[in-house]
N, C-alpha and C positions, 0 to 999 in steps of 0.2 A: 504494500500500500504506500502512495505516495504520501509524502508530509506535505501540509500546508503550505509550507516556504518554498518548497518545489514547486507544488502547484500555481504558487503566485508567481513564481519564475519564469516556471515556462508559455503562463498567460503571457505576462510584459515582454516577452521574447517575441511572442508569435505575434502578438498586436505591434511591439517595432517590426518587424519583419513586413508583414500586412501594408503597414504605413509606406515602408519603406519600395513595399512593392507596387502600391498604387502611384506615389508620386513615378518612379519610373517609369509606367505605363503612359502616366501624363506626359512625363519629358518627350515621351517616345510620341506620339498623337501629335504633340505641339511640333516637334520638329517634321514631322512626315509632311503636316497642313504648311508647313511653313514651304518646306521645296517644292509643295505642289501650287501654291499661290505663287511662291517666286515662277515657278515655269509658266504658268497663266499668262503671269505680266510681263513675260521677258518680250518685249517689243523689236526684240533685234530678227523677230521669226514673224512669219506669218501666224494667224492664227490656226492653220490645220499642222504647221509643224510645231505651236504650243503643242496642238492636242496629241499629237503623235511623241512628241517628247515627255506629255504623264503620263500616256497610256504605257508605254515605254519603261517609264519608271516604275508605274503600280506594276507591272508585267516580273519585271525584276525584282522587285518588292515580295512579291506573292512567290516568287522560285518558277511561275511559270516561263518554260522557256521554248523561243517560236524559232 
């Protein structure tokens, strides 16, 4: 049987962990949205080689390979 002070151990662990694992996710969402608005707005392309430049990316993103 575990002791109490373990058990509160390994709660405040797994809730840092938790924590620690959502912001991640966030960093990760924010930075994806971020290179997919920068290739939106890259103006140095037309707009169908924006779109081919995130489909491009999400394509790579996801492992799918053409």
């Amino acid at each position: 049987m575990k002791s109490s002070t373990e058990k509160k151990l390994r709660e405040a662990f797994n809730e840092g962990f938790e924590a620690t694992r959502r912001t991640g996710l966030l960093q990760g969402a924010v930075a994806i949205s971020k290179v997919v608005l920068d290739k939106a707005n890259d103006t140095s392309k037309t707009p169908e080689e924006r779109l081919a430049d995130i489909i491009q990316f999400c394509e790579v993103s996801l492992g799918n390979k053409k």
